[in-house]
MARDRENKE-134100 format. One record per residue: residue number from 0; y, x, z negated of N, C-alpha, C, O, CB in turn. Coordinates in steps of 0.2 Angstrom, whole numbers, plus 2048, in hexadecimal, padded with zeros to 3 digits. Glycine has a CB too. Example, Ala and Ser with C-alpha at 12.3 -4.5 7.8 and 13.67 -1.06 7.14 Angstrom:
MARDRENKE-134100
miro;nY;nX;nZ;caY;caX;caZ;cY;cX;cZ;oY;oX;oZ;cbY;cbX;cbZ
0;7E4;842;7D9;7EA;83E;7D9;7F0;842;7D9;7EF;847;7D6;7EA;839;7D3
1;7F5;840;7DD;7FB;844;7DC;800;840;7D9;806;843;7D8;7FD;846;7E3
This chain:
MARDRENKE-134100
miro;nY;nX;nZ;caY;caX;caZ;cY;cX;cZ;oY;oX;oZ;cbY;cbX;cbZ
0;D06;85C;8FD;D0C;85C;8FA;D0C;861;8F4;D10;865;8F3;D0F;855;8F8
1;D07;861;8F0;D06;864;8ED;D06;86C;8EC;D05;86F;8E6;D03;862;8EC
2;D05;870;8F2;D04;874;8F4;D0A;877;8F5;D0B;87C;8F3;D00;874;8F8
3;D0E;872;8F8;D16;875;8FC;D19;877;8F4;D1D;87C;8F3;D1B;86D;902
4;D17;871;8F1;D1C;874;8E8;D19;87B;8E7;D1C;881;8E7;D19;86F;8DD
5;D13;87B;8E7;D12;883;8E4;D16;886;8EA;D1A;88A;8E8;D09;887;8E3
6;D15;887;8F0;D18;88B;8F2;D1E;88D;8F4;D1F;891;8F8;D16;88D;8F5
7;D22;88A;8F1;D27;888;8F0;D2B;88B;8E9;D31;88D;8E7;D25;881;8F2
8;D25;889;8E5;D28;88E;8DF;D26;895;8E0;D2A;89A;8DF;D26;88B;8D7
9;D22;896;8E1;D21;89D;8E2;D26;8A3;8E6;D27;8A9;8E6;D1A;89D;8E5
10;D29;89C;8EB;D2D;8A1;8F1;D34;8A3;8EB;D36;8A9;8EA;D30;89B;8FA
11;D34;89D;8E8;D3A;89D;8E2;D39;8A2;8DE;D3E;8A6;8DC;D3B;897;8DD
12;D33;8A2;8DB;D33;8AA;8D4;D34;8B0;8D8;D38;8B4;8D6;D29;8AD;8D0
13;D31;8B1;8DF;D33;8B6;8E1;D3A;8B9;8E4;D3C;8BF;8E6;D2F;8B6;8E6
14;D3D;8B1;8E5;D45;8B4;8E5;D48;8B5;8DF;D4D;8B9;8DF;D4A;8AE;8E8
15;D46;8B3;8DB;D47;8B3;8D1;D47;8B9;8D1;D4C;8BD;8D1;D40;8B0;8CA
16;D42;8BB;8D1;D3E;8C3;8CE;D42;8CA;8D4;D43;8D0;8D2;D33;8C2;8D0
17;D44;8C7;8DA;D4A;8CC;8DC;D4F;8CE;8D8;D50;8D3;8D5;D4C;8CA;8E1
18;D53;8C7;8DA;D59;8C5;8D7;D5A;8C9;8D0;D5F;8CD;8CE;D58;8BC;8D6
19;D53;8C9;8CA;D55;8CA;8C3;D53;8D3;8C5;D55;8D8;8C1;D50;8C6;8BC
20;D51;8D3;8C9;D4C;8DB;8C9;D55;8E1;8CC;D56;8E6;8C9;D43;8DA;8D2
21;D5A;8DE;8D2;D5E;8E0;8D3;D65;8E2;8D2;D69;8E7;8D3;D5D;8DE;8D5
22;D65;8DA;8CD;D6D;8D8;8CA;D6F;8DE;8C7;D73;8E1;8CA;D6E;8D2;8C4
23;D6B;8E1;8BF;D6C;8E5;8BA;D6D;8EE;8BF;D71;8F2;8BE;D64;8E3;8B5
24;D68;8EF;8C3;D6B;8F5;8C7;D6E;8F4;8CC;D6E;8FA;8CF;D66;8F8;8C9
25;D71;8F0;8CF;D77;8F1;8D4;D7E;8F1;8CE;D83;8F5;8CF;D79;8E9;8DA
26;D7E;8ED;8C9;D82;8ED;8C4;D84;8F3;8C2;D89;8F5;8C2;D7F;8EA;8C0
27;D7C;8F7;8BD;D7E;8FD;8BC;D81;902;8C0;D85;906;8BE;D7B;8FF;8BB
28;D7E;902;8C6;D82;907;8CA;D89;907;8CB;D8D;90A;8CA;D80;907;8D0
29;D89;902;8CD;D91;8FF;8D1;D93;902;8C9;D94;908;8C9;D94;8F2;8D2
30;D94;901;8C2;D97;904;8BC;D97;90A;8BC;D9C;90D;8BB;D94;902;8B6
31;D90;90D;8BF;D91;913;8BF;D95;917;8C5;D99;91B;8C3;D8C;916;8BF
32;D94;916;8CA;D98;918;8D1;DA1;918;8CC;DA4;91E;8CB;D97;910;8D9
33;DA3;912;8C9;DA9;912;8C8;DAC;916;8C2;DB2;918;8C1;DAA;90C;8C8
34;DA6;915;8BD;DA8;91B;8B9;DAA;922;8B9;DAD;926;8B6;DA3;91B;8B5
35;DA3;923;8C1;DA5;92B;8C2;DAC;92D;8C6;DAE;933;8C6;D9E;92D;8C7
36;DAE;928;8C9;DB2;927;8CD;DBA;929;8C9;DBF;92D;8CA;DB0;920;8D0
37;DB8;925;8C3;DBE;923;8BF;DC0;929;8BA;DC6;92B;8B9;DBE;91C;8BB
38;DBB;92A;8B8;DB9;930;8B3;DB8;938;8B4;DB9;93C;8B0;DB3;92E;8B2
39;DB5;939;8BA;DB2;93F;8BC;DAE;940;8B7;DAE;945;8B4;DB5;943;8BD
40;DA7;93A;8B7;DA2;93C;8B1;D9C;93B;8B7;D9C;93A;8BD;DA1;935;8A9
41;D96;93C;8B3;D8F;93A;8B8;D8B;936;8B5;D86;937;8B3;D8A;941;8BA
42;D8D;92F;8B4;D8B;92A;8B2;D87;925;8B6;D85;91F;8B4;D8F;927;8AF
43;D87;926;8BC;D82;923;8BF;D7D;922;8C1;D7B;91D;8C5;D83;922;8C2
44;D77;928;8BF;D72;92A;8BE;D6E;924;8B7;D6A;920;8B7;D72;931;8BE
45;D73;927;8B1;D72;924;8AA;D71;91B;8AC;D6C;916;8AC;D79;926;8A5
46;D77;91B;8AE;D77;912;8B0;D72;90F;8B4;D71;909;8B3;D7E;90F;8B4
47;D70;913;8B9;D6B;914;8BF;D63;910;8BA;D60;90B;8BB;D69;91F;8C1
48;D63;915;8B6;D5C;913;8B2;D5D;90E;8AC;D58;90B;8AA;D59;919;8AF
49;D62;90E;8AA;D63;906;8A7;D64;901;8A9;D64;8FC;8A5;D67;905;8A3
50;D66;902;8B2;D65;8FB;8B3;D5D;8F8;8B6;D5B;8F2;8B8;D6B;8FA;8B8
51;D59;8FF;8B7;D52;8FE;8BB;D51;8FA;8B3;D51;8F4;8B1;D4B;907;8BE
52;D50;8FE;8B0;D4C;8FB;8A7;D4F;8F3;8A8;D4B;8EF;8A9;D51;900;89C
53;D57;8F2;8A8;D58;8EB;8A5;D52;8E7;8AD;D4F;8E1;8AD;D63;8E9;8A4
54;D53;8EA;8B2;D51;8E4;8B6;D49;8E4;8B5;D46;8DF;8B8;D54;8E4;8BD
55;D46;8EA;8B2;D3F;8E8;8B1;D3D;8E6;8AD;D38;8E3;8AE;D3B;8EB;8B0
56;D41;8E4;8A7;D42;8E0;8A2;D42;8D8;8A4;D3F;8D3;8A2;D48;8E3;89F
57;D46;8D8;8A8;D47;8D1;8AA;D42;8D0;8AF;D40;8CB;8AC;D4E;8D0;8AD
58;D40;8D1;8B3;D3A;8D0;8B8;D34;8CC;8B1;D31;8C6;8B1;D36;8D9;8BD
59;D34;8D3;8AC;D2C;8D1;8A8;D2D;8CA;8A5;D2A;8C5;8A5;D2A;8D7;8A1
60;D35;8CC;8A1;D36;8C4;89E;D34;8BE;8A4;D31;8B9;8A3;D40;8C4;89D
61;D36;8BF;8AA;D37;8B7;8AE;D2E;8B7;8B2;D2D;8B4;8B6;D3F;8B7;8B6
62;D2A;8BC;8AF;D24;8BB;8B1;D1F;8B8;8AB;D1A;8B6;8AC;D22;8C2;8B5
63;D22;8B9;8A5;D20;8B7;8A1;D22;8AE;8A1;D1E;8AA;89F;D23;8BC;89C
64;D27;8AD;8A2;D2C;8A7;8A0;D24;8A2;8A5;D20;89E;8A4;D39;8A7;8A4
65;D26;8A5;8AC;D22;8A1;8B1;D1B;8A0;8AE;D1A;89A;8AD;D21;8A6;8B7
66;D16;8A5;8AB;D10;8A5;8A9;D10;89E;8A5;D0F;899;8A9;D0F;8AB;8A5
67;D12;89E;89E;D15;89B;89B;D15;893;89F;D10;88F;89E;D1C;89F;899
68;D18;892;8A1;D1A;88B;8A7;D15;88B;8AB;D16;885;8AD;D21;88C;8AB
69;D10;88F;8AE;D0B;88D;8B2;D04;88B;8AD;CFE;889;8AF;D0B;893;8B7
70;D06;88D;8A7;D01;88C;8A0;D02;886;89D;CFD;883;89B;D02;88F;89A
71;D07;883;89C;D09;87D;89E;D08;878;8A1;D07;872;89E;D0A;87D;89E
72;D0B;878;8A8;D09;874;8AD;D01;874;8AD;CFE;86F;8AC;D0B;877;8B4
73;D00;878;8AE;CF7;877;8AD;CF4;871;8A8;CF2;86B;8A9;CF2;87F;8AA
74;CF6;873;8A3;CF4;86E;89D;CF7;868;89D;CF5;862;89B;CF5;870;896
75;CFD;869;8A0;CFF;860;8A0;CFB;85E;8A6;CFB;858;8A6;D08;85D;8A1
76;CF8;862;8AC;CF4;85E;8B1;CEC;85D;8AE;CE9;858;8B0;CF5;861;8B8
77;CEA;861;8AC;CE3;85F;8A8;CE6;85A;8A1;CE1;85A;89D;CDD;869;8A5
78;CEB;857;89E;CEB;850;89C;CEC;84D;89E;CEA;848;89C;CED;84F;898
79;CEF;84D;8A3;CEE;846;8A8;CEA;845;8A9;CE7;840;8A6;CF0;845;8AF
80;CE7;84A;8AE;CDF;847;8AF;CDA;845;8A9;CD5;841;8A9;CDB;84B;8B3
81;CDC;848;8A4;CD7;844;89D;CD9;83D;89B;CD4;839;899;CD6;849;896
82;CDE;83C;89B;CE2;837;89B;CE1;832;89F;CE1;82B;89F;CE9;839;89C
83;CDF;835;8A3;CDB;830;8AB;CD7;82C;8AB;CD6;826;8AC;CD8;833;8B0
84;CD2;833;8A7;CCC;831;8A7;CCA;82D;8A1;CC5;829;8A0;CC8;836;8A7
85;CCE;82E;89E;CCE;82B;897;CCF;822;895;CCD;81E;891;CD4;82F;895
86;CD4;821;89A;CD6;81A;89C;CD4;818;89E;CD3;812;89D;CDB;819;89E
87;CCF;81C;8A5;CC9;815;8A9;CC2;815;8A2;CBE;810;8A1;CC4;81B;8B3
88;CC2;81A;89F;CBD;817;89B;CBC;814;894;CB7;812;890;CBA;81B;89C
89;CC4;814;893;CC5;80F;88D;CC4;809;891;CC0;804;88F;CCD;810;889
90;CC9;808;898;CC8;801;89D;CC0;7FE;89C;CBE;7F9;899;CC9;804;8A8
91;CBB;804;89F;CB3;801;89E;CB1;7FE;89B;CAE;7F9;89B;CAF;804;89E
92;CB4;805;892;CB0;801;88E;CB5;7FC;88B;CB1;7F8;888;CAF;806;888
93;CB9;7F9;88C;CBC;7F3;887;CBB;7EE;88E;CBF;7EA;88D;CC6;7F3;883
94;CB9;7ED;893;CB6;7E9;897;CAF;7E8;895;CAE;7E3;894;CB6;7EB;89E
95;CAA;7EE;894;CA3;7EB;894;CA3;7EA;88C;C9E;7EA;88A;C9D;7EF;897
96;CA9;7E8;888;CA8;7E6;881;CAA;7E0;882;CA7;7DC;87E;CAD;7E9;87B
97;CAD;7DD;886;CB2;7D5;888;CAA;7D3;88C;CA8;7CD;88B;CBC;7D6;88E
98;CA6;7D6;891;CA1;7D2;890;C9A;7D1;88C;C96;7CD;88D;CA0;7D4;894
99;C99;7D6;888;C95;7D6;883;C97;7D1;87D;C93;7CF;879;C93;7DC;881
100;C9C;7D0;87D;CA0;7CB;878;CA0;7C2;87C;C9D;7BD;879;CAB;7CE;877
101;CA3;7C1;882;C9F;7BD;885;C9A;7BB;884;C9A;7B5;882;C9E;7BE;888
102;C94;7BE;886;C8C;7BE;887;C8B;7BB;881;C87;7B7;87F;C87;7C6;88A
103;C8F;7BE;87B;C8C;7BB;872;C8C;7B3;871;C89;7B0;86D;C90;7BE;86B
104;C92;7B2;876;C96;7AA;875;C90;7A7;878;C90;7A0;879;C9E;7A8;879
């Protein structure tokens, strides 16, 4: 089960990272197409490349955000498990204290 989450989020960043990588240059064009249209300017080259920049922008941002969150995840699962281990052996030791306290009676 645990497997199916990761791949599962992974299938998800990679729809993310389209999604953000595209929005910003279909955007710009479409502005530009209509500017040129409306205007008789040549603005859609310009917008062309400010929408690649914003969407490389945004890819680095949501690869960063991810990083971040898989830095995370990690550490909250190596405290569980210390937490884990931690509890069986507080369990041992305050068991073999309740029999050494015994054994003194």
């Amino acid at each position: 089960m645990r497997n199916n989450k990761s791949v599962f989020r992974n299938i998800a960043l990679i729809t993310q990272l389209g999604i953000h990588m595209l929005t910003p240059v279909f955007l710009c064009v479409a502005a530009g197409v209509y500017i040129d249209n409306k205007f008789s300017t040549y603005f859609t080259l310009p917008l062309l490349i400010v929408g690649i920049l914003a969407g490389a922008r945004n890819a680095y941002m949501l690869a960063v955000a991810s990083t971040k969150q898989d830095t995370v995840d990690e550490n909250r699962g190596r405290a569980r498990s210390m937490n884990l281990d931690r509890s069986y052996v507080r369990r041992k030791s305050v068991d073999s204290k309740d029999v050494e306290i015994n054994k003194k009676k």
